[in-house]
N, CA and C atoms as a LAMMPS dump frame, in Angstrom:
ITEM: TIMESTEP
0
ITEM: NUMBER OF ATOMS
219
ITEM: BOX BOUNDS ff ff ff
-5.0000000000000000e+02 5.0000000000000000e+02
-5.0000000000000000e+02 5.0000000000000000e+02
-5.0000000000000000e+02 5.0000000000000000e+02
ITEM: ATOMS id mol type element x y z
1 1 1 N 269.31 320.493 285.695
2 1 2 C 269.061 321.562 284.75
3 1 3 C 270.333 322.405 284.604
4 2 1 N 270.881 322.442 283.537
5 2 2 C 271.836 323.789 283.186
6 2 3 C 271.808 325.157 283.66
7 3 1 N 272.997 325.823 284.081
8 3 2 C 272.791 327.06 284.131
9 3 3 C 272.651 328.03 283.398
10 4 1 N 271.987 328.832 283.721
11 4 2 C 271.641 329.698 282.115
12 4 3 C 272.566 331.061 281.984
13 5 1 N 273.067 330.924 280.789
14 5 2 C 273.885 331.365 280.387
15 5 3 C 273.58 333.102 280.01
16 6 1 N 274.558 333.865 280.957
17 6 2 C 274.449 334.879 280.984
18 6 3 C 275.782 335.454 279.623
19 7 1 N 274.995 336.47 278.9
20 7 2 C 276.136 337.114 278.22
21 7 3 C 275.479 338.155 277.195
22 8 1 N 276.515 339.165 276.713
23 8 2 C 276.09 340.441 276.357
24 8 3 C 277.048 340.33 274.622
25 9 1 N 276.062 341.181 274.099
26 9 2 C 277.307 341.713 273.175
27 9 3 C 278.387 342.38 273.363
28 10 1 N 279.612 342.125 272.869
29 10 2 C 280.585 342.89 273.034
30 10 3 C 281.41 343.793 271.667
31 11 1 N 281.253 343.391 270.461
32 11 2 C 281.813 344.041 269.557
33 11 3 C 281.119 343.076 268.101
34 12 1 N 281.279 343.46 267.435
35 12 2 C 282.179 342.855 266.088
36 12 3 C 283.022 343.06 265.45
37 13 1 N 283.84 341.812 264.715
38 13 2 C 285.2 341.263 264.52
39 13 3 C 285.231 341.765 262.642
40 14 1 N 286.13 342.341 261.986
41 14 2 C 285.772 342.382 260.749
42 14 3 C 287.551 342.948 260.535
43 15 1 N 287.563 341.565 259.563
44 15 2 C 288.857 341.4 259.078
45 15 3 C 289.507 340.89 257.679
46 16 1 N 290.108 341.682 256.899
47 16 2 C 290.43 341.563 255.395
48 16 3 C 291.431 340.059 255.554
49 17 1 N 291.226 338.924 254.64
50 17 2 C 291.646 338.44 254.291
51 17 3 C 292.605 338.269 252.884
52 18 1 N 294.139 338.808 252.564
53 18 2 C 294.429 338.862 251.687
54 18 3 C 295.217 337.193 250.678
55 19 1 N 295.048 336.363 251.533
56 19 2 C 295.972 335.021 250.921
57 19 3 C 295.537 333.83 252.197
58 20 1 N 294.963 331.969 251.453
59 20 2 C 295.293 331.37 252.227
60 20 3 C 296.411 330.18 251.685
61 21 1 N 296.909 329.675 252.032
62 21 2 C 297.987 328.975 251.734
63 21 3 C 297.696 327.648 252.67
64 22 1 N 297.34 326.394 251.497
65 22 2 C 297.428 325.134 252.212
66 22 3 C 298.415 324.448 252.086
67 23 1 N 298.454 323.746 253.37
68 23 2 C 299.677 323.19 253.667
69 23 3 C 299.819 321.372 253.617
70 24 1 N 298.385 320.803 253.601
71 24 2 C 298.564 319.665 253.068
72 24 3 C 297.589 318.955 254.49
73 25 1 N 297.225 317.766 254.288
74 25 2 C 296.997 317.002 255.123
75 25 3 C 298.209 316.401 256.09
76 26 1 N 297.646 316.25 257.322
77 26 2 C 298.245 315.397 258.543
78 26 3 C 297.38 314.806 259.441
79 27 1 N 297.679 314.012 260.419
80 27 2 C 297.235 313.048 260.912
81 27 3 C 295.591 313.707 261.877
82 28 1 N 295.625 314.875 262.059
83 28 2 C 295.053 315.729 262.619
84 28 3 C 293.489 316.364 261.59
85 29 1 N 294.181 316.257 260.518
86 29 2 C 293.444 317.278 259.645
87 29 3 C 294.65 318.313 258.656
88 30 1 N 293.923 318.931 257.793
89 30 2 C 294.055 319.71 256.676
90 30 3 C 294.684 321.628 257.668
91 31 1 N 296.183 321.367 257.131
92 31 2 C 296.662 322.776 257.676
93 31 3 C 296.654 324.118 257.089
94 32 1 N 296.455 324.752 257.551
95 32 2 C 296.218 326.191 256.649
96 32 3 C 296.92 327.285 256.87
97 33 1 N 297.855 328.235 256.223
98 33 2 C 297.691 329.421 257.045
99 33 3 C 297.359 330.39 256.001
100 34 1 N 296.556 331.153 257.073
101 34 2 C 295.718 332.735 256.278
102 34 3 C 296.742 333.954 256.73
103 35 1 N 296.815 334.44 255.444
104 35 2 C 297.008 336.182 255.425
105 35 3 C 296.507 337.115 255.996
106 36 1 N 296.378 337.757 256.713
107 36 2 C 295.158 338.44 257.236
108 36 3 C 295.984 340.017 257.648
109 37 1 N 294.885 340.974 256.468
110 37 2 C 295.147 342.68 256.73
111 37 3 C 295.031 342.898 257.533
112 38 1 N 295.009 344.404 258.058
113 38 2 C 293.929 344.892 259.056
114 38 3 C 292.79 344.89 259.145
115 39 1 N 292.286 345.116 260.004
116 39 2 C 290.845 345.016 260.343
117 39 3 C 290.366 345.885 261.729
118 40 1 N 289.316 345.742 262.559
119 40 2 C 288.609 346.76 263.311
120 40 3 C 288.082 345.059 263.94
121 41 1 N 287.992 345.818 265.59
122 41 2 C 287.037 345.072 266.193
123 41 3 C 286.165 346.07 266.891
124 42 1 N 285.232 346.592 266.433
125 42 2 C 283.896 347.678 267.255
126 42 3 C 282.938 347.291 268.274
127 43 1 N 282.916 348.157 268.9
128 43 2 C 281.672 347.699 269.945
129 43 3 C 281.092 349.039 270.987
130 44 1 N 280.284 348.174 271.525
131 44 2 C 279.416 349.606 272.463
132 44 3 C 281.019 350.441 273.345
133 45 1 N 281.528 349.52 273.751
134 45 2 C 282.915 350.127 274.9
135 45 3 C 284.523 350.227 273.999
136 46 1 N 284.227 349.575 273.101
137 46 2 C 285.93 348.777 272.307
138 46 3 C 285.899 349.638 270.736
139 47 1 N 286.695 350.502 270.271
140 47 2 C 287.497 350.542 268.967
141 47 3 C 288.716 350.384 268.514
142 48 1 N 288.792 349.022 268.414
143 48 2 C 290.565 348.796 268.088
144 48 3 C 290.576 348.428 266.616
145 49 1 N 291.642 348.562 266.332
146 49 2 C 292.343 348.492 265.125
147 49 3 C 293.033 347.324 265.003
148 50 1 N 293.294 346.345 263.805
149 50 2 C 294.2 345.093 264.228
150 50 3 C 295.165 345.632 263.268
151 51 1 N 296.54 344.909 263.377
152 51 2 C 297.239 345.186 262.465
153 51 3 C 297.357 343.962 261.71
154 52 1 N 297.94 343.994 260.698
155 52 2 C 298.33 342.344 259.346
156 52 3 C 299.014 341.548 260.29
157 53 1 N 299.106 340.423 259.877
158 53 2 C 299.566 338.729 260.675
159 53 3 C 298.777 337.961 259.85
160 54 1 N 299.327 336.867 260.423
161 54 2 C 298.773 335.406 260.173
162 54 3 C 298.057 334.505 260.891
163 55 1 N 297.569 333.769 260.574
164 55 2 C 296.465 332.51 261.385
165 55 3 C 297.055 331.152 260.924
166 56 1 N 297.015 330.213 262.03
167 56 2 C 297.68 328.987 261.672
168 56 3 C 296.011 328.297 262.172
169 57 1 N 295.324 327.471 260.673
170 57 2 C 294.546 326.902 260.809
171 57 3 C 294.751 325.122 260.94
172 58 1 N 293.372 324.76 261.853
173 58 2 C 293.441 323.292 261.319
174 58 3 C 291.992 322.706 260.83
175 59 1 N 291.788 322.53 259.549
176 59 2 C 290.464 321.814 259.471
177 59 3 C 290.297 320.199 259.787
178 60 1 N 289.531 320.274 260.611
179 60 2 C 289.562 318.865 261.308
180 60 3 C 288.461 318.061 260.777
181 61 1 N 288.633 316.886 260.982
182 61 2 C 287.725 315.669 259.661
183 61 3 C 285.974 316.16 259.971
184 62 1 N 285.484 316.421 260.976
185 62 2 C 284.27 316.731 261.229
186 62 3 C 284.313 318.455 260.458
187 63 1 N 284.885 318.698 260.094
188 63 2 C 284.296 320.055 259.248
189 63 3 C 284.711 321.358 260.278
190 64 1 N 284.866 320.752 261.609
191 64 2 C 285.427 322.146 262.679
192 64 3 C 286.713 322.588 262.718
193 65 1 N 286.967 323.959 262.374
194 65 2 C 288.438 324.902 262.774
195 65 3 C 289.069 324.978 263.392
196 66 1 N 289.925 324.626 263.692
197 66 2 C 290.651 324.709 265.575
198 66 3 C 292.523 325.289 264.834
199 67 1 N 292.84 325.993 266.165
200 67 2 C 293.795 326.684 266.172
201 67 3 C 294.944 325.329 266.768
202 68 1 N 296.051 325.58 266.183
203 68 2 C 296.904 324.468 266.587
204 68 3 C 297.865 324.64 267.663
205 69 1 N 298.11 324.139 268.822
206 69 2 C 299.091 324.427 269.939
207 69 3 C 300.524 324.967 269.004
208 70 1 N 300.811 325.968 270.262
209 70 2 C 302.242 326.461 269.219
210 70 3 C 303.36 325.447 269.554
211 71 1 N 303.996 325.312 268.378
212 71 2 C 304.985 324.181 268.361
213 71 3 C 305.913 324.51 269.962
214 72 1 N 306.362 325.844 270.285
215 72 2 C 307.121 325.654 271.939
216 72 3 C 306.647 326.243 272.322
217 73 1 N 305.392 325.809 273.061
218 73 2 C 304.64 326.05 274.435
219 73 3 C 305.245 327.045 275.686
């Protein structure tokens, strides 16, 4: 039998997306990178603020998101 999984809320994540930019297929899947404003992550203990950056996406053939190892580790 599994252990049962203990866990709480901790915040929510809420973040402006201003631009995504595809980058094409590779052997992996479909590359992406997103624009991303600021945003807020809130919670019962946490009010932070994010500042603008980017996201390096990968859509992978089954339909799931995954973040890509950074090229120098």
């Amino acid at each position: 039998m599994a252990p049962e999984l203990k866990s709480a809320f901790i915040g929510t994540l809420s973040i402006g997306l201003t631009g995504s930019h595809f980058l094409g297929e590779g052997p992996a899947g479909r590359r992406r990178i997103d624009e991303l404003n600021k945003g807020h992550f809130r919670g019962p203990r946490i009010d932070a603020e994010l500042v603008a950056g980017m996201d390096l996406l990968l859509g992978c053939r089954d339909g799931a998101l995954d973040a890509p190892p950074p090229a120098n580790p």
